[in-house]
C-alpha positions in Angstrom: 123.4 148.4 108.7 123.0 146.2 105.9 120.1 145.2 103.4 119.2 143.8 100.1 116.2 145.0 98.8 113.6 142.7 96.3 112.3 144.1 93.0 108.9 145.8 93.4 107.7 147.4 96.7 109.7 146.9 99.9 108.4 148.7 102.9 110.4 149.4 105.6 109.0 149.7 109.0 110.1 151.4 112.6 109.4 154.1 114.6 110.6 157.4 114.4 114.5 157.6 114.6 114.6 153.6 114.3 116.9 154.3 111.0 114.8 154.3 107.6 115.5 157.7 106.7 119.4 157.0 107.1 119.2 154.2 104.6 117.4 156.1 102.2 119.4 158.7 102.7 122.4 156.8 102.1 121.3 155.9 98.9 120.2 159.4 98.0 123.7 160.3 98.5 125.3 157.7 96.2 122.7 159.0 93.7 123.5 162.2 93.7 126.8 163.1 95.7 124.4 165.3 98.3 122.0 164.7 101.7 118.5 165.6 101.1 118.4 167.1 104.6 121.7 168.4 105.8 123.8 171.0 103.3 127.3 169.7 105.3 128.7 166.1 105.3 129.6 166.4 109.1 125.6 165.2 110.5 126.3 162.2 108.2 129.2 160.9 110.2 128.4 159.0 113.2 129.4 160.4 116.5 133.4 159.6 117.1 133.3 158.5 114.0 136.2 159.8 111.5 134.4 158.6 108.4 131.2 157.6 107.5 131.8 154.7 104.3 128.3 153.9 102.0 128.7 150.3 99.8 125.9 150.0 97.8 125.2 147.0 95.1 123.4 148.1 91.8 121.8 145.6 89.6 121.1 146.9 85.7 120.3 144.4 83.4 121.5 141.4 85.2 125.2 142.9 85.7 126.4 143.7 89.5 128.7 146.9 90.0 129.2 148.4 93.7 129.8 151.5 94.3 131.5 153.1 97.3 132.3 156.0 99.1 133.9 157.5 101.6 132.7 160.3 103.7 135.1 162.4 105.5 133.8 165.9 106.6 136.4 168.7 105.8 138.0 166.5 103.0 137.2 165.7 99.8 134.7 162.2 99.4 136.9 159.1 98.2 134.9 156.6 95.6 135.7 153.3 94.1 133.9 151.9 91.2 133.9 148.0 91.2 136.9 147.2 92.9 139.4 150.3 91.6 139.3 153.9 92.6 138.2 156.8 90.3 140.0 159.8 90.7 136.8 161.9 91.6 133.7 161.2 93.4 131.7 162.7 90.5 132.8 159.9 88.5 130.5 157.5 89.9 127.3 159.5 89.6 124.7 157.8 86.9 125.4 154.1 88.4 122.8 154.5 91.1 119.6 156.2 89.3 117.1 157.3 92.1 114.3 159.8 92.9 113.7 160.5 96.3 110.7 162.0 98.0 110.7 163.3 101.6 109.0 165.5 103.8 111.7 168.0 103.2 110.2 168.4 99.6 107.6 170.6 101.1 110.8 172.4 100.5 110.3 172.6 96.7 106.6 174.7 96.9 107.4 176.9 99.8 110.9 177.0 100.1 113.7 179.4 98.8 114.7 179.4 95.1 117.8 177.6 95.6 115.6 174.6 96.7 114.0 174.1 93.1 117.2 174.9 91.6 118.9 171.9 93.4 115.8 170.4 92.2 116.6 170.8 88.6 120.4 170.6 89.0 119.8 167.3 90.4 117.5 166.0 87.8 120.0 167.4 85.0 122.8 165.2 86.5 120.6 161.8 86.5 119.7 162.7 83.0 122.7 163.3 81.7 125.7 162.7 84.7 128.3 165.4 82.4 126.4 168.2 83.6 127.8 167.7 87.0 131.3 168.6 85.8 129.1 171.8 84.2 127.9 172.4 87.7 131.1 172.2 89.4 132.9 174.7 86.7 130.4 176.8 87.0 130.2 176.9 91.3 134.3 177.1 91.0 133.8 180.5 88.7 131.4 181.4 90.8 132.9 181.1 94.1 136.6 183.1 92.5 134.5 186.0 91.2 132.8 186.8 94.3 136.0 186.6 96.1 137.4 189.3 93.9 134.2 191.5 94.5 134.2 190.5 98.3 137.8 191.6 98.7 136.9 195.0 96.6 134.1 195.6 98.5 135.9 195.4 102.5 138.9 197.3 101.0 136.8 199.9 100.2 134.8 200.1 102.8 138.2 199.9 105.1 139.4 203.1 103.2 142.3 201.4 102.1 142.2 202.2 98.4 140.9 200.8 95.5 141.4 197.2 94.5 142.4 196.1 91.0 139.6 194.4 89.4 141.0 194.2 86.1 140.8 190.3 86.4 137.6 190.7 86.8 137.2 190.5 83.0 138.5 187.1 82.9 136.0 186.0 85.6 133.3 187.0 83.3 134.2 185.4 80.2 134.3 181.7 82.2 131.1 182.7 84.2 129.0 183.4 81.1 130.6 180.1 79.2 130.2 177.9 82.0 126.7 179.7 83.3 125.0 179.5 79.6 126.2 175.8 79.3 124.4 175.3 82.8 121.2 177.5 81.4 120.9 176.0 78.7 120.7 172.5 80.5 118.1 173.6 82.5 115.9 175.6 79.5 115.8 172.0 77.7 114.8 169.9 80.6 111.8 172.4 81.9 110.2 172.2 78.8 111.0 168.3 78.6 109.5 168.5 82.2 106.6 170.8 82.3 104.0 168.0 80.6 105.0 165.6 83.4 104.3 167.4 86.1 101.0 168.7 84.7 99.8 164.8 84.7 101.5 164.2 87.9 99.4 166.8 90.0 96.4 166.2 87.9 96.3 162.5 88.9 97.3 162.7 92.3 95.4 165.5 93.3 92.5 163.9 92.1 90.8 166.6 90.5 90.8 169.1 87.0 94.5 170.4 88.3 96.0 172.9 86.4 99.9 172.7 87.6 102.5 174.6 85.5 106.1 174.9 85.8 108.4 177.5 84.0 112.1 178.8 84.3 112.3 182.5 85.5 115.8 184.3 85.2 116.8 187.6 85.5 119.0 187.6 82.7 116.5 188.9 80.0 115.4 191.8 82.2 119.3 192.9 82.9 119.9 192.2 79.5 118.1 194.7 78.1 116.1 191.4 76.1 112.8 191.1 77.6 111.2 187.9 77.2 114.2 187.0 74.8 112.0 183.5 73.7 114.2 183.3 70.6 116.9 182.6 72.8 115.9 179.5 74.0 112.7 180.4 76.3 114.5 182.4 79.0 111.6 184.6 80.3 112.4 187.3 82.6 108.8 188.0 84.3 107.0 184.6 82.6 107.6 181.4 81.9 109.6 179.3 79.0 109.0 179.5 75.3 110.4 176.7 73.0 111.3 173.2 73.3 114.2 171.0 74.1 117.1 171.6 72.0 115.8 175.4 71.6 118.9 176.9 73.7 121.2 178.6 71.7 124.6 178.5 73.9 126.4 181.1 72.1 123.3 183.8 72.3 123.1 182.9 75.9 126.5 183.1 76.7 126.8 186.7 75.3 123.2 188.1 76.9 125.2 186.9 80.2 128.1 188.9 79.3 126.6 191.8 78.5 124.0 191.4 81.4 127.3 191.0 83.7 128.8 194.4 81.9 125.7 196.1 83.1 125.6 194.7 86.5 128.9 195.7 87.4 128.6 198.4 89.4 125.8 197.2 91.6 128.2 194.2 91.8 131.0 196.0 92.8 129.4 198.3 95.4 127.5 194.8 97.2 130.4 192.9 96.5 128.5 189.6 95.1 127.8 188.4 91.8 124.1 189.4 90.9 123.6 187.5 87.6 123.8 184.2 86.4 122.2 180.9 86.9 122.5 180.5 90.7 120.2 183.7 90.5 117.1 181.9 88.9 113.8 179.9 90.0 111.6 177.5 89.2 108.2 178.9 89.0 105.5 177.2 90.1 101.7 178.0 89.1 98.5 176.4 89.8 95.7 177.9 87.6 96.9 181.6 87.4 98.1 181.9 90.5 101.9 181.1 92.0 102.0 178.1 94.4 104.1 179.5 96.6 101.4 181.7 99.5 98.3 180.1 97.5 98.1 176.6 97.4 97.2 174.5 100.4 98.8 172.1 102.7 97.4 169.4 100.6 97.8 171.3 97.3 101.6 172.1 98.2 101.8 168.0 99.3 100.6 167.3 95.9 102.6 169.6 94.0 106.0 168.0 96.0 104.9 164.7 95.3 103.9 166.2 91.3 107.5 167.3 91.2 109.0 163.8 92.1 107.2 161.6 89.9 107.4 164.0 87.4 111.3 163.7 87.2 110.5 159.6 87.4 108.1 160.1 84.3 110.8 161.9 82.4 113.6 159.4 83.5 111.3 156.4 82.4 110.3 158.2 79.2 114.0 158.4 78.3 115.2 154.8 78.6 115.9 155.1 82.2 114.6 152.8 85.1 115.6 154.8 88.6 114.6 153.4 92.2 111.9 155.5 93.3 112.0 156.2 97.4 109.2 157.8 99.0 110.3 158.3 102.6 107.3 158.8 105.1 104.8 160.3 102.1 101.7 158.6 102.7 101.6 159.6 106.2 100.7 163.3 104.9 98.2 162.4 102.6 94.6 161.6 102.7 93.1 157.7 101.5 92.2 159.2 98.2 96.1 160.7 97.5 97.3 157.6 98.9 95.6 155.2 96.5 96.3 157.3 93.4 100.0 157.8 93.8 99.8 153.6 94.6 98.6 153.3 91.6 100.9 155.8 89.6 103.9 153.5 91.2 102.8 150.0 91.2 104.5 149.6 87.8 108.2 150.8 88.6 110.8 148.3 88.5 111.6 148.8 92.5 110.1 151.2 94.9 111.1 151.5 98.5 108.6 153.1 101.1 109.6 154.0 104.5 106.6 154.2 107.1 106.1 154.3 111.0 102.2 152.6 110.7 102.3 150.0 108.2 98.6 150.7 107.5 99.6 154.1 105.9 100.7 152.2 103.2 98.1 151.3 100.3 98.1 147.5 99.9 99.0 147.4 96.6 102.6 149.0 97.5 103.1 146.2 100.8 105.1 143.8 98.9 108.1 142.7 101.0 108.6 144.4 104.3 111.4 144.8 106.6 111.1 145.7 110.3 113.8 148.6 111.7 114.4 149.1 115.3 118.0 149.8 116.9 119.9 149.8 114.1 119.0 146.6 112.8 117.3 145.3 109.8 115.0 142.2 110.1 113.3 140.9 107.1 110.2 140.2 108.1 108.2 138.6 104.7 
């Protein structure tokens, strides 16, 4: 499947399972290393397929450089930038810069914490593509500590002595380095973040909307530090305090520490790390009350769809211009929501929309359409 899409709207059309989500999801993936449906790479290789290979064009500022890669489940993803290969797939994040809404962003109001942490994660990387390497350290600690504990923990419980865990000092010092550099990412864009999303729900929920988003971790509470707002806003049972740039790294990376000294033995006897960033959430209120069990099916629609043009706002507001995708969204939402999101988009410099009724569609967002059905693109004006 191939296609070039125009500036402005393009809408694609087809049924259900004609294609349109693969194609945006292909393009997700470029953006951001990751499927916004699947956790694995395997669903994204067609059957007897070995690899699955995404070429994708981007234009910025007149200047053409394509970006592909190659998608081999079990193996690490090969890229090449232009014509030469980069010695890690990471390396080509930032080229494409996209925000993608789909149904599965329901995901981000009702879902588990490590939703709106991906969400975040995510957003960090198109903001500022180093923090992926951040993210990967830290997932790489991560992943070495808890096979330490894990291997404590069935010794143990297999009688068969104790295990050394004298390393596990090491382990600490690189998770609270790496984990405050992540947390501190985070800290800076919430608060960058949280206005955004306040005007995002409030316009497209079409009424006095109240929306607020804060950053809860544990780490103040195990810590011994309460609320610790002079630390850059980390707020054990509230929100954020301070502004971007607020995050001190050094304090952070020592209330980890100590917070990791204290969770130790709980650690030791579960066998899994208990602290650190991949612990926290993304809260999200509306009025005084969480979203998550409160809001409605249309209140949680707008709060997804808040969410997404929220990160847009932010990325626009900074100097970047991403692609914004909304897969299937105005089939969930009534005339009213539709119109005002139309409006909210009908000034980005390319937005694709994927639909099954063409009618869903405001006019304002039916610039050029293209027709899906059996795996083929038609342009069809």
């Amino acid at each position: 499947m191939a296609v070039g899409f125009d500036p402005g709207p393009n809408v694609l059309v087809g049924a259900n399972g004609a294609g349109k989500t693969n194609l945006v999801e292909a393009l997700g993936y470029v953006a951001t290393l990751g499927s916004h449906r699947v956790a694995a790479d395997a669903p994204l290789v067609r059957a007897g397929a070995e690899t699955a290979v995404i070429r994708t064009a981007v234009v910025h500022d007149g200047r053409e450089l394509v970006v592909e890669l190659s998608v081999t489940p079990g193996r690490a993803n090969r890229a090449r930038l232009g014509r030469a290969p980069v010695s890690r797939a990471r390396d080509v994040l930032g080229v494409l810069r996209l925000v993608l809404f789909a149904p599965e962003d329901l995901a981000l109001v009702r879902g588990d914490p490590a939703e709106r942490r991906r969400y975040l994660d995510d957003l960090l990387v198109a903001r500022q593509p180093r923090y992926a390497g951040v993210r990967a350290d830290y997932d790489r600690v991560l992943r070495q500590r808890n096979a330490l504990l894990r291997t404590a923990y069935l010794a143990r419980k297999a009688s068969s002595g104790s295990r050394d865990l004298s390393t596990l000092d090491v382990w600490d010092l690189h998770l609270a380095e790496h984990g405050a550099a992540l947390l501190a990412g985070r800290l800076e864009l919430v608060a960058a973040l949280a206005p955004h999303v306040a005007k995002a729900y409030d316009t497209v929920a079409g009424r006095g909307g109240s929306a607020a988003v804060a950053y809860r971790s544990g780490l103040g509470e195990a810590a011994g530090l309460g609320e610790m707002a002079g630390l850059g806003g980390v707020a054990g049972p509230g929100g954020v305090a301070g502004g971007p740039g607020a995050a001190d790294r050094g304090a952070l990376a020592r209330a980890l520490g100590e917070a990791l000294r204290q969770a130790r033995p709980a650690e030791v006897e579960r066998g899994v790390t208990l602290v650190g960033p991949h612990r926290d959430d993304l809260t999200l209120a509306l009025g005084e009350r969480p979203a998550k069990g409160y809001a409605s099916q249309g209140e949680s629609w707008s709060y997804a769809v808040a969410l997404r043009l929220a990160a847009y706002d932010l990325l626009r507001s900074e100097g970047v211009e991403p692609v914004l995708v909304l897969d299937d969204v105005f089939a969930e939402l009534d005339t009213g929501r539709r119109d005002r999101l139309a409006a909210l988009v009908g000034t980005a410099s390319q937005v694709l929309v994927t639909c099954a009724v063409p009618d869903d569609v405001p006019p304002s967002l039916r610039g050029v359409r293209f027709d899906l059905a059996d795996g083929e693109v038609r342009r069809a004006g």
